[in-house]
Backbone bond lengths (Angstrom), bond angles and torsions (degrees), N, CA, C in turn:
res aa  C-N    CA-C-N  psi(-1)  N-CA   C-N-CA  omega(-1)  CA-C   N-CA-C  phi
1 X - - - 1.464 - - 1.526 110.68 -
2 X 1.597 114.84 150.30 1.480 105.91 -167.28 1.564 99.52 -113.72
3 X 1.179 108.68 128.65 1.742 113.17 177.81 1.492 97.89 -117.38
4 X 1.205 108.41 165.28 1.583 147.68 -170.23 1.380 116.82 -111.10
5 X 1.465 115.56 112.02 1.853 114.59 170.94 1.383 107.19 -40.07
6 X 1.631 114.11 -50.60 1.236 115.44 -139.50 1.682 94.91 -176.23
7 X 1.491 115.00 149.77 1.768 117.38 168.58 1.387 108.82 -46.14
8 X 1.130 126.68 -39.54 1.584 125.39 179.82 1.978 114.30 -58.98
9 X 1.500 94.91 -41.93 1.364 82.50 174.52 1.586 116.81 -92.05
10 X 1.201 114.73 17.71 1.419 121.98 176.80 1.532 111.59 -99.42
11 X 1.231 108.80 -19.53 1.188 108.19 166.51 1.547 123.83 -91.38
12 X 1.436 107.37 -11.57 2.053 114.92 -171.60 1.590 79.03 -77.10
13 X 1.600 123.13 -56.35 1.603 116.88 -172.50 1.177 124.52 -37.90
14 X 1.835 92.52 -53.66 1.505 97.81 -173.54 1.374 138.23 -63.47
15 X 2.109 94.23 -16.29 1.676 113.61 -172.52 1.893 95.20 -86.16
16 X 1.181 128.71 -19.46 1.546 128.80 -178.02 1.972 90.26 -61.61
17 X 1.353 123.76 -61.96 1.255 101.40 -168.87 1.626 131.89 -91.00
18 X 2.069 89.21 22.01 1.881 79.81 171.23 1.389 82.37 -106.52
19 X 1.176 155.55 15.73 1.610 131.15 -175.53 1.160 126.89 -37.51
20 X 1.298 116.04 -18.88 1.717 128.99 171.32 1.744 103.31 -31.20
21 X 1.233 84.17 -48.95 1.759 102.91 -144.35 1.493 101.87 -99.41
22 X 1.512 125.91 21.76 1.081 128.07 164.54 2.006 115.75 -54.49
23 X 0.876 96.12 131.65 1.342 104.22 162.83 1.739 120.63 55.71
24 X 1.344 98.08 16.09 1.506 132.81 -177.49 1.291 103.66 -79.28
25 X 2.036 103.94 105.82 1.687 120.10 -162.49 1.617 103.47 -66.45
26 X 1.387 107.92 -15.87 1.808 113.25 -175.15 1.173 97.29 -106.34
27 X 1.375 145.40 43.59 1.253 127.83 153.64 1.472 110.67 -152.19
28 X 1.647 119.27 153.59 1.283 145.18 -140.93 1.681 104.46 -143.31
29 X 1.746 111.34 133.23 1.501 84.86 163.16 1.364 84.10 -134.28
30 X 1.442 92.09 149.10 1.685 128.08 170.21 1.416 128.35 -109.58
31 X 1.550 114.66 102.05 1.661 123.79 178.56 1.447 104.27 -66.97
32 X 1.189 107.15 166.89 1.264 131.38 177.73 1.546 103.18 -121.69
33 X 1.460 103.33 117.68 2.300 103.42 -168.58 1.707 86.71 -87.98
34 X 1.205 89.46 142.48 1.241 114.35 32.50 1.815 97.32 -136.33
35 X 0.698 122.17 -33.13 1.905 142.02 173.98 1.380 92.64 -25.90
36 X 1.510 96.49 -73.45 1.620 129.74 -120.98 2.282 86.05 -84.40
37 X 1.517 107.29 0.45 1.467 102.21 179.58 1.398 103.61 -99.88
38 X 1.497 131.96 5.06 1.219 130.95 -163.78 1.685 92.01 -104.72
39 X 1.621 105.33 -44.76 1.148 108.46 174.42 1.667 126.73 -57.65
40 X 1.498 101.12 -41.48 1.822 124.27 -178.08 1.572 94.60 -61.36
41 X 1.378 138.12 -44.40 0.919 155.38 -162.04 1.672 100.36 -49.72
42 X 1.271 101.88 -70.90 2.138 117.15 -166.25 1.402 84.84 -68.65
43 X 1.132 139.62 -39.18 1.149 137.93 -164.50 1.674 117.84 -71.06
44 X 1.470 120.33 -48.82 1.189 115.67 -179.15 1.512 96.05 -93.21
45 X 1.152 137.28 23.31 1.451 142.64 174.32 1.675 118.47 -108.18
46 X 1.157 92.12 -27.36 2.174 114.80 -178.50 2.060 74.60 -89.85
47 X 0.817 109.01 -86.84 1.637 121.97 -155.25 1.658 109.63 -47.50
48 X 1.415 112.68 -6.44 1.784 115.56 -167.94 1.773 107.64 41.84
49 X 1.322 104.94 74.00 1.355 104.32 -169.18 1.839 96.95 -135.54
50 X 1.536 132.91 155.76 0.994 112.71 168.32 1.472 110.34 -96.72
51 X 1.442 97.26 177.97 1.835 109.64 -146.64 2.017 85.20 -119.78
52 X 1.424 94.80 147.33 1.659 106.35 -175.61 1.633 89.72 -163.02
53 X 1.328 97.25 176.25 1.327 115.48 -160.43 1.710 115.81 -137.39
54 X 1.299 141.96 142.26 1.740 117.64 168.69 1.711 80.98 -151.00
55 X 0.794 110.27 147.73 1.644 139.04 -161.47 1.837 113.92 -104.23
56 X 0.958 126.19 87.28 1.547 116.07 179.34 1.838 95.40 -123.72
57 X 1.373 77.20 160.20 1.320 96.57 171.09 1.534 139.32 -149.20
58 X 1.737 121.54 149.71 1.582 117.22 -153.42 1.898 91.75 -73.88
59 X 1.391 93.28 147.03 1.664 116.24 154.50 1.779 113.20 -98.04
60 X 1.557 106.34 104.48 1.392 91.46 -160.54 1.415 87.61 -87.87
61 X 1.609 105.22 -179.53 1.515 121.12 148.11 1.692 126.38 -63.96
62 X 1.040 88.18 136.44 2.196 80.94 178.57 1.310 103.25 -51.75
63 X 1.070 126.69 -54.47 1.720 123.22 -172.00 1.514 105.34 -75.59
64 X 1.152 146.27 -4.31 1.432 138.40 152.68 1.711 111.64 -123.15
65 X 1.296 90.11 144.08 1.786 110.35 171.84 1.642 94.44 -85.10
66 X 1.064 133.56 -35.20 1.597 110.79 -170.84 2.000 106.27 -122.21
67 X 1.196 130.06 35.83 1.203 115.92 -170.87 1.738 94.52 -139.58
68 X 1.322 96.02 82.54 1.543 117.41 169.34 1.118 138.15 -26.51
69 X 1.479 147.51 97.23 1.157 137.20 -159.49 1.596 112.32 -94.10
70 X 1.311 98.56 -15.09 1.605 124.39 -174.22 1.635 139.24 167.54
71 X 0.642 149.08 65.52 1.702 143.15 165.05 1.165 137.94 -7.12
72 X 1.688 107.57 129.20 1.805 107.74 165.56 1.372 140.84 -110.25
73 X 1.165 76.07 131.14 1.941 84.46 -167.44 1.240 109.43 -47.64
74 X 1.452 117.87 157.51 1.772 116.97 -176.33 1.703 94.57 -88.79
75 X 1.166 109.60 30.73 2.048 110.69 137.92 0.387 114.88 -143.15
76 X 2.064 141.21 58.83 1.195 140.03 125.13 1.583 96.41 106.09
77 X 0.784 120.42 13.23 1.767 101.42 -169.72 1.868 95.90 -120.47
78 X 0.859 116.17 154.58 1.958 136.40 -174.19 1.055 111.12 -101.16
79 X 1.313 125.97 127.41 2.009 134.92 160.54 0.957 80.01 -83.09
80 X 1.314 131.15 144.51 1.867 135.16 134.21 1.625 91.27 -85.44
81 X 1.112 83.14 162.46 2.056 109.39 154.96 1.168 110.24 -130.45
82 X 1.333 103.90 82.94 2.029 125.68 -167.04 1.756 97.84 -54.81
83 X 1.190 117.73 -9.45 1.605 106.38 -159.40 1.750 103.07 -91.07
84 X 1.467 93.31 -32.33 1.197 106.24 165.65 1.696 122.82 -75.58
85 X 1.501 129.83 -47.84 1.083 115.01 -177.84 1.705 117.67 -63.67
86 X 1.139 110.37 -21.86 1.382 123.23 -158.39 2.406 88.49 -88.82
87 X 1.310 107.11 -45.79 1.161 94.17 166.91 1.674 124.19 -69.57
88 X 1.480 121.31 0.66 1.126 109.01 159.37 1.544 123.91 -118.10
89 X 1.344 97.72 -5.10 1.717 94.77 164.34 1.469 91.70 113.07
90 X 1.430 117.55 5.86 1.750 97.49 -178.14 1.656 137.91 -98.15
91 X 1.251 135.96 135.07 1.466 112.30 171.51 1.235 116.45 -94.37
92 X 1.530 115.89 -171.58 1.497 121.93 -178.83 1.533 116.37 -75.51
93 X 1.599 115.31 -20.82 1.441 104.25 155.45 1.044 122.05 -80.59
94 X 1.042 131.67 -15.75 1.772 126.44 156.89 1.386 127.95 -27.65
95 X 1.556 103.10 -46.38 1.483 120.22 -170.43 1.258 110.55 -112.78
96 X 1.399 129.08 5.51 1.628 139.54 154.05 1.814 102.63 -10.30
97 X 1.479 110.78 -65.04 1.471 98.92 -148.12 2.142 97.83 -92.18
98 X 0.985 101.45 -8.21 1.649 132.40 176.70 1.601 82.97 -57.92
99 X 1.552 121.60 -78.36 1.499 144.64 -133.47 1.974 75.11 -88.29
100 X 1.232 141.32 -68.75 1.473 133.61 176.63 1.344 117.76 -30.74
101 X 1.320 114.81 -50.74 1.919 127.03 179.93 1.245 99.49 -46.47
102 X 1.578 116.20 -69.16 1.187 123.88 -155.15 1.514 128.07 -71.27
103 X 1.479 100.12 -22.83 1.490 115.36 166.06 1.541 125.37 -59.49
104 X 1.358 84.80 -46.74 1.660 96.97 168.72 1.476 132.32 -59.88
105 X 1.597 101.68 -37.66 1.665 121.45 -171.58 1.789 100.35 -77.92
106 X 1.617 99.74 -34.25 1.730 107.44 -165.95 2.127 89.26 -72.99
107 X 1.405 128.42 -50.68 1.090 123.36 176.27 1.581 131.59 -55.03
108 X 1.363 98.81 -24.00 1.648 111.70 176.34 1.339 100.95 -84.66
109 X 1.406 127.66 -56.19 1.253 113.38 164.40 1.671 140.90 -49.16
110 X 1.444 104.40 -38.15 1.573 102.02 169.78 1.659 108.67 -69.31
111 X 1.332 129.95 -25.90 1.233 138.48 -160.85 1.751 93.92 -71.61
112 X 1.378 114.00 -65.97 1.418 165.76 171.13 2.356 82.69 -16.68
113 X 1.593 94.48 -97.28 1.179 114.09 162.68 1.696 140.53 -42.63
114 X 1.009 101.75 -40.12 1.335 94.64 174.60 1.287 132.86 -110.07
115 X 1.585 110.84 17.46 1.421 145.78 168.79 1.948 104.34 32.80
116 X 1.316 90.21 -107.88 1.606 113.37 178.53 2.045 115.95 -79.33
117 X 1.398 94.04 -21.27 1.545 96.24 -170.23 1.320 114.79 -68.06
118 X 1.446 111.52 152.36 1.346 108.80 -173.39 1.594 115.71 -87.22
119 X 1.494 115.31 175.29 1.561 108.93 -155.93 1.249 98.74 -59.50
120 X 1.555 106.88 -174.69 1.391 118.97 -178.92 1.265 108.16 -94.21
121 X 1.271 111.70 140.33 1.714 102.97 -158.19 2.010 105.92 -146.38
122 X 1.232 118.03 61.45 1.134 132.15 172.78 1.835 142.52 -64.65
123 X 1.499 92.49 3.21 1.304 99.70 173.59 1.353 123.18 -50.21
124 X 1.489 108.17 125.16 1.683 103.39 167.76 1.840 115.19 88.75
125 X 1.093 92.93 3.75 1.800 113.80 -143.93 1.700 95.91 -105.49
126 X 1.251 114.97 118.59 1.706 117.17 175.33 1.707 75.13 -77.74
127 X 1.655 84.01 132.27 2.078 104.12 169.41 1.153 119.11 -117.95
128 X 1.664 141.02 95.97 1.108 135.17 168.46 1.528 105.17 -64.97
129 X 1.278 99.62 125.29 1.899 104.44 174.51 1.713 100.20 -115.16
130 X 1.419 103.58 122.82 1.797 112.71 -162.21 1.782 101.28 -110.35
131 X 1.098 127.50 100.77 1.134 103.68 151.92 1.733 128.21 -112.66
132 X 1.122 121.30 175.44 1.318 117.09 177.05 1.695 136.27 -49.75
133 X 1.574 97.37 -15.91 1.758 124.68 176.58 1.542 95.35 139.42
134 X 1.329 90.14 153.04 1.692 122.60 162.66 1.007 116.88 -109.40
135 X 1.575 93.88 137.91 1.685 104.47 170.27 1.423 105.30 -122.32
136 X 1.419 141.43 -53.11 1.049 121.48 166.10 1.757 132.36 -86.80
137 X 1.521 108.30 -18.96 1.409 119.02 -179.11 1.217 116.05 88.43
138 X 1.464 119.84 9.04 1.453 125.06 159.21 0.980 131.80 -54.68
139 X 1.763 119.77 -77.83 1.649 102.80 167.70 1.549 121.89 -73.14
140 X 0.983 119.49 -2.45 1.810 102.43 153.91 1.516 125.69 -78.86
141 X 1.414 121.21 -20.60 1.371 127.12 165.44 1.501 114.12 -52.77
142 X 2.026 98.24 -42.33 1.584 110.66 -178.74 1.661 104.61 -58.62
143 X 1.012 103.13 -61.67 1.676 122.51 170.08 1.436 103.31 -22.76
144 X 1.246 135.95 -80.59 1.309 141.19 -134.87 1.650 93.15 -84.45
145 X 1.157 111.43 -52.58 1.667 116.51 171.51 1.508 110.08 -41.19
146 X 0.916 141.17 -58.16 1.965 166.37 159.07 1.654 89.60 -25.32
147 X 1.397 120.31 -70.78 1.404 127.83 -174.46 1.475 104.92 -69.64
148 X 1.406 134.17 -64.72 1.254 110.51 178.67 1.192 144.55 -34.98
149 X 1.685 93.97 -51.11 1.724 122.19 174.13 1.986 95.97 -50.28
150 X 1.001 100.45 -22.62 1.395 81.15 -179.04 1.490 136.12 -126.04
151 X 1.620 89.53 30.04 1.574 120.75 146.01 1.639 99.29 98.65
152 X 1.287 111.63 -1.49 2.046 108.51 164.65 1.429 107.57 -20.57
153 X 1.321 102.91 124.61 1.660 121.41 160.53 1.606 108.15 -58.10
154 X 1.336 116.94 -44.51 1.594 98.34 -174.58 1.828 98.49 -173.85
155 X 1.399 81.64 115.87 1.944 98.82 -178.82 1.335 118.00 -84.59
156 X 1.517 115.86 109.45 1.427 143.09 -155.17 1.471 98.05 -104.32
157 X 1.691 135.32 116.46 1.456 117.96 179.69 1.286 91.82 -120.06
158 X 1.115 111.08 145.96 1.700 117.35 -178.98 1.778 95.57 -148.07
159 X 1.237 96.44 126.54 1.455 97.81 161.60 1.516 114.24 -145.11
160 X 0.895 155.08 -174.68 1.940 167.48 -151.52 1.918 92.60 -107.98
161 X 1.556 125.23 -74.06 1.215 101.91 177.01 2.013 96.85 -138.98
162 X 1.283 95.39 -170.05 1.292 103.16 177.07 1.460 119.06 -168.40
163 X 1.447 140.12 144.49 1.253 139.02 155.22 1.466 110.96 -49.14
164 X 1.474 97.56 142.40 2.121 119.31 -177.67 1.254 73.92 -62.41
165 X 1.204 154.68 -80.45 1.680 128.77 -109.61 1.610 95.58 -85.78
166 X 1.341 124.31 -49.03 1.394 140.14 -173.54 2.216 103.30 -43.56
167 X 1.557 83.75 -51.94 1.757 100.59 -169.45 1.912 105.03 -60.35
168 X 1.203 104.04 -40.23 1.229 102.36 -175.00 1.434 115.30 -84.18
169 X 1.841 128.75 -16.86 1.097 131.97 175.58 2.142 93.64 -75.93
170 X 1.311 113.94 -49.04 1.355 111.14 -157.22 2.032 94.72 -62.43
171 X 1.286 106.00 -43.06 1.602 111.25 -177.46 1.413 116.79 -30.66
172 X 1.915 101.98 -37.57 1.730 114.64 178.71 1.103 92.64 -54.65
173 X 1.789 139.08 -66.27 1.441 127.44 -122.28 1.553 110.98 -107.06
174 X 1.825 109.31 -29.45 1.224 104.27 174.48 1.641 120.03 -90.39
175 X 1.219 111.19 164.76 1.818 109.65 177.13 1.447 110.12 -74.84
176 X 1.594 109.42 -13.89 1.697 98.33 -171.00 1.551 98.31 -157.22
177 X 1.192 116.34 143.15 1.966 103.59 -165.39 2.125 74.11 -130.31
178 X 1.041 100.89 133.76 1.657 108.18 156.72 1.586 113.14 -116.35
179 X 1.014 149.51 110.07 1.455 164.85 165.51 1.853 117.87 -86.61
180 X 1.083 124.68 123.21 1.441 115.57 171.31 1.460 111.32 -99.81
181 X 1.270 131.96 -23.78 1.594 117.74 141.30 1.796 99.04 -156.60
182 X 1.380 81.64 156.20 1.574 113.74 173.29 1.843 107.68 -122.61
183 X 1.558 73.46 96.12 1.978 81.45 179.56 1.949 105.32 -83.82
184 X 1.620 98.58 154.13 1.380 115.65 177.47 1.556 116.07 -28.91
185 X 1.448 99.19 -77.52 1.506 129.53 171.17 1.331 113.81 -95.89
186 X 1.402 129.28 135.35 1.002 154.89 -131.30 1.470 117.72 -141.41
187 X 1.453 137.47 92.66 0.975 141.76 -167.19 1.406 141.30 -111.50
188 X 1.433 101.91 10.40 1.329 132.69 -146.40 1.144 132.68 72.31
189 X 1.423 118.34 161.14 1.836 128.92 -164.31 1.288 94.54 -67.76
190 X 1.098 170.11 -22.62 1.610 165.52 -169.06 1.725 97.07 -97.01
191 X 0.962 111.72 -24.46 1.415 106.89 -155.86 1.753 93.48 -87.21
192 X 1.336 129.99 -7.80 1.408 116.55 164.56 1.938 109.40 -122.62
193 X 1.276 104.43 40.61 1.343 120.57 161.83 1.467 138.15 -106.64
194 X 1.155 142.26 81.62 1.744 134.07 -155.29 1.570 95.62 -47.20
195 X 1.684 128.80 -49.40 1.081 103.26 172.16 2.038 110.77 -146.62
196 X 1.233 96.81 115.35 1.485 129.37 176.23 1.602 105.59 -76.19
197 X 1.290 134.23 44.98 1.472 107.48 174.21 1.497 105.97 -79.90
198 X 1.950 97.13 -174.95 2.050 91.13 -171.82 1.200 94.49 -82.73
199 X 1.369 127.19 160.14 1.562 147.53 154.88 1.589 91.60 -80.49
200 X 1.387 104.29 141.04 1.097 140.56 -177.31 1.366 113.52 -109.10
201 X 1.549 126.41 146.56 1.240 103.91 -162.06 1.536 107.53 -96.50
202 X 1.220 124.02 0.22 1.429 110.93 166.11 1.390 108.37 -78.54
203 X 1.404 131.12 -28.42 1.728 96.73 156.89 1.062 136.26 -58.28
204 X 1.803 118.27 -32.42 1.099 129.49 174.92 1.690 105.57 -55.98
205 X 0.916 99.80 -32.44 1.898 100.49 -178.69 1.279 108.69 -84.15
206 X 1.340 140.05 -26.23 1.726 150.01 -177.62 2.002 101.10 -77.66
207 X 1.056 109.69 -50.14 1.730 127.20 -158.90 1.833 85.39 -60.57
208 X 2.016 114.04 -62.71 1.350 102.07 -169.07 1.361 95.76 -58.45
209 X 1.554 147.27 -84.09 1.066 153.44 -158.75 1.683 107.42 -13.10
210 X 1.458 120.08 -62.48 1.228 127.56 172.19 1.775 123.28 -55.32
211 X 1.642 93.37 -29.41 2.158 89.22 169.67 1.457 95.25 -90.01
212 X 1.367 118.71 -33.03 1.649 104.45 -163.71 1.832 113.04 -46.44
């Protein structure tokens, strides 16, 4: 099984299998913060690629802080994963004040992050979207929706590891999924990292500054 020092070295791995796309004038990669920009970081830095950012965020369950019922795109709009709400009994007013939190946190953060830079502007644009790993495929589903909607030539997902069920739902939506392992059992994204601490968002704000 392949583990990771740290997001930094999950991203030197992860940049060995896009080399294709080194130095490729039509292509862009975009982290997902707050993790997944430390990772985007080595990555559009190994690859000479520029570095961008799009902001989604999990819709949890009331009874869990981390087990996603669905994601919002950084324009306001929700994926459900109906298979899931419906296996726990929930509707969309359920998560009313869930879907309010997160709007707010996803706006402070794009506000937060993308300071002076101008919008995100991906037309036409091969988009590597990097995050640190998936476990359910929520906010990267949000992710890829965000990039399509905004006319990407071709949605590239690369992340360090990921859960089978997540990898094979994201396989539907993007044109190209890169993975550096997909272990048996599945324990969460920290759980194949020696060290996972949180990113903070003034790195997240220092890391673009340094690709910008």
């Amino acid at each position: 099984m392949i583990r990771f020092k740290d997001r930094i070295d999950g991203g030197k791995k992860l940049a060995v299998l896009l080399a294709s796309y080194e130095n490729n004038p039509n292509a862009i990669v975009i982290g997902l913060p707050r993790g997944g920009i430390v990772t985007a970081y080595q990555v559009a830095h190994v690859l000479k690629l520029p570095l961008d950012l799009v902001v989604s965020r999990k819709i949890c369950a009331p009874t869990s802080s981390e087990l996603a019922v669905g994601a919002l795109t950084q324009e306001g709009n929700v994926v459900w994963n109906d298979a899931l709400l419906k296996q726990l009994g929930l509707t969309i007013p359920d998560l009313a004040e869930s879907i309010e939190k997160e709007k707010k946190e996803s706006a402070r953060r794009l506000n937060l992050y993308r300071g002076t830079r101008p919008p995100l502007n991906v037309k036409d644009k091969i988009v590597i979207l990097v995050d640190d790993g998936i476990a359910t495929g929520a906010t990267m589903q949000a992710a890829i929706v965000s990039v399509h909607a905004q006319g990407a030539k071709k949605i590239v997902v690369a992340i360090p590891v990921s859960s089978r069920d997540a990898l094979k739902k994201i396989k539907k939506e993007a044109d190209e999924v890169v993975c550096v392992t997909v272990p048996e059992i599945f324990w969460g994204v920290g759980a194949f990292y020696d060290l996972f601490n949180q990113t903070e968002d003034e790195e997240v704000v220092e890391l673009l500054k340094k690709k910008r």
